[in-house]
C-alpha positions in Angstrom: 104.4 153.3 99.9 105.3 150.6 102.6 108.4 149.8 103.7 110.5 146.7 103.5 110.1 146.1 106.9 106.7 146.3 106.9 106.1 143.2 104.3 105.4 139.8 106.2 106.4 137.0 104.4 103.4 134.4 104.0 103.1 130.8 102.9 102.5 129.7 99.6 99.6 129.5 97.8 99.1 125.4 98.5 96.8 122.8 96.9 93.8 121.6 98.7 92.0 118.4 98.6 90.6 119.5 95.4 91.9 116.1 93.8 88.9 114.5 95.6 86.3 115.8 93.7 85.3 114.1 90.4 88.8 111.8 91.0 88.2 109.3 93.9 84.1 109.8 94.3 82.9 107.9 91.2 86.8 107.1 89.7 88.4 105.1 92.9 89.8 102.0 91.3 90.8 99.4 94.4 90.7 96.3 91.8 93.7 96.9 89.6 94.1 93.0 87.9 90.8 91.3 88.3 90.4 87.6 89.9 90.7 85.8 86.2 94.5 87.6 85.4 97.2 85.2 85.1 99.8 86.2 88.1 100.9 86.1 92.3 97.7 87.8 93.7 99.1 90.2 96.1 97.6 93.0 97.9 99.5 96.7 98.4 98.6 98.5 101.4 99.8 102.4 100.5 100.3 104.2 103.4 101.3 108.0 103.4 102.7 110.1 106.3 103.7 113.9 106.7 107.6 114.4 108.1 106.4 114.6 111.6 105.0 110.8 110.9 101.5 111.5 110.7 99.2 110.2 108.7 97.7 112.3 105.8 94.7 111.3 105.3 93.6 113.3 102.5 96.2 111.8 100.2 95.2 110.7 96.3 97.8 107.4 95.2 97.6 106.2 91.5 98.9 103.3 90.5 100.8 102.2 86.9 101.8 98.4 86.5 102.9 96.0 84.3 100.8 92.7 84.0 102.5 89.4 85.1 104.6 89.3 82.1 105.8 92.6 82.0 103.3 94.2 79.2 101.3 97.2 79.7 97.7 97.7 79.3 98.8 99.8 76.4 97.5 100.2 72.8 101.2 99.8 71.0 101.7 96.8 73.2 100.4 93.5 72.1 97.6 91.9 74.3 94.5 89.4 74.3 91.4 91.8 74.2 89.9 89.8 76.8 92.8 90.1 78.9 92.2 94.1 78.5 89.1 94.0 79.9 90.0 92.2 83.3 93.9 93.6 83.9 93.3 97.5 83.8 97.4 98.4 84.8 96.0 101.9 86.7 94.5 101.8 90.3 93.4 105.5 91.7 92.9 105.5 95.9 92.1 108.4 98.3 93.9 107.5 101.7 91.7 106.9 104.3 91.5 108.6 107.8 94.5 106.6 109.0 96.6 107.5 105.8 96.1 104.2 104.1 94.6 102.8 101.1 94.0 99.0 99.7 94.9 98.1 96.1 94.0 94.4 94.9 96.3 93.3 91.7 99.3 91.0 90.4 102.7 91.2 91.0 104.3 92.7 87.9 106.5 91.3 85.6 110.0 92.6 84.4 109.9 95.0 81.7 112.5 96.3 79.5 114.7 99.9 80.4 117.6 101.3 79.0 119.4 99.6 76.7 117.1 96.4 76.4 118.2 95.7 80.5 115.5 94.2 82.2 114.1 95.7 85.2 112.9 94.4 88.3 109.4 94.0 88.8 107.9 97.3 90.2 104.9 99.6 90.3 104.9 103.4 89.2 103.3 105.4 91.8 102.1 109.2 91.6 101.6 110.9 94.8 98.8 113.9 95.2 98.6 115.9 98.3 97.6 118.5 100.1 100.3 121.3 99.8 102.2 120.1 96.8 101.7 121.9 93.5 102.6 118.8 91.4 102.5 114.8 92.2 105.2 113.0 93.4 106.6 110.1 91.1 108.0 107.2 92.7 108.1 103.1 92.8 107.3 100.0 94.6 109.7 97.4 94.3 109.5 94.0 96.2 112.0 93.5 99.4 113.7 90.4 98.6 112.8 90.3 94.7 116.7 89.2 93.2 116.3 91.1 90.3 116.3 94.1 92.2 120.0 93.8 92.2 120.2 94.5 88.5 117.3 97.6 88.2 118.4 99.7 85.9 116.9 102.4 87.5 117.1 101.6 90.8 121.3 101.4 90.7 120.5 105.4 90.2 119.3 105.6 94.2 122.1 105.6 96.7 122.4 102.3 98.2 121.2 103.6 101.4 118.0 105.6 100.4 116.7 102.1 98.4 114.6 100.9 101.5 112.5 104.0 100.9 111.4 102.5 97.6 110.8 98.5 98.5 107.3 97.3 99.7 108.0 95.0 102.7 106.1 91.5 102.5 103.4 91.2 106.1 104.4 88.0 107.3 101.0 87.3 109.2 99.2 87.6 105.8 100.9 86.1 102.7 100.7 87.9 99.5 100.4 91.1 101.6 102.8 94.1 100.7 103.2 97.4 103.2 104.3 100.1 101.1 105.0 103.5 103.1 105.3 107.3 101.5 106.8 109.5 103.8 106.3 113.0 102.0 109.3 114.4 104.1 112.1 114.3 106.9 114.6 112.1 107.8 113.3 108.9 105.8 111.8 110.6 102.8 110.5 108.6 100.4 112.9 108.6 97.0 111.0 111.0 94.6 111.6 110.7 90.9 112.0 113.9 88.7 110.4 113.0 85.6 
């Protein structure tokens, strides 16, 4: 029998890169809302980083939206069958070597929350990395979006943490969005538990 002592603690079992394979090859999905959707073309530049600000660059980011006027590309929600076919709602990206990835789409309306309250205009984001056993829920709101004040959801997050959550407009390219993910440390990205 060994003793106590003896017993070295070791790391978790983690999650590889595995996500990769049969996801992001032949399933990568860039164009989320195609050029003939009614909406503000904008662009979302994802960028994920470890808590030591590095850049993962082995990241998977999927993307859930509303279109312009806050419906879902959803069976149980009503919808123009043509419009089906161009605005697809989901956009699936590995991060390049740099930790970045480029989604084209709209900016999403407001859609309803609790209680009938509208919310602001966002994007659902799931976060797959190396190391974690399950994804990591979050949003992108829009810096400067006024309804943002009265998010349902986003009145949850301490008022301090909120910048973790809002995509910051690039001011040398309009319609340009800069969305970080920072999987850890002092400015952690708000993580929803869903």
């Amino acid at each position: 029998m060994r003793n106590k002592a003896d017993l070295i603690p070791t790391p978790s079992q983690t999650v590889g890169p595995y996500f990769h394979l049969g996801l992001t090859d032949k399933r990568s999905t860039a164009c989320i809302a195609g050029e003939d959707v009614k909406g503000e073309r904008v662009t979302i530049i994802c960028s994920v980083f470890d808590g030591d600000g590095l850049a993962v660059p082995d990241a998977m980011i999927e993307l859930w939206q509303a279109d312009s006027e806050g419906r879902y590309n959803h069976p149980e929600d009503t919808w123009d069958e043509t419009q089906r076919l161009t605005f697809q709602g989901f956009g699936r990206l590995p991060t390049r070597e740099d930790g970045t990835c480029v989604f084209q789409t709209i900016k999403p309306g407001q859609v309803p929350g609790p209680k009938g309250q509208l919310q602001a205009p966002h994007i659902n984001v799931s976060v797959f990395a190396r190391g974690l056993l399950k994804h990591l829920p979050t949003r992108i709101y829009f810096e400067g979006d006024r309804a943002n004040e009265s998010d349902p959801v986003l009145a949850l997050v301490p008022h301090e943490r909120r910048l973790t959550l809002m995509a910051t407009s690039d001011p040398a390219n309009p319609g340009t969005w800069r969305f970080d993910v920072r999987l850890h440390g002092e400015r952690e990205t708000v993580f929803f538990d869903i």
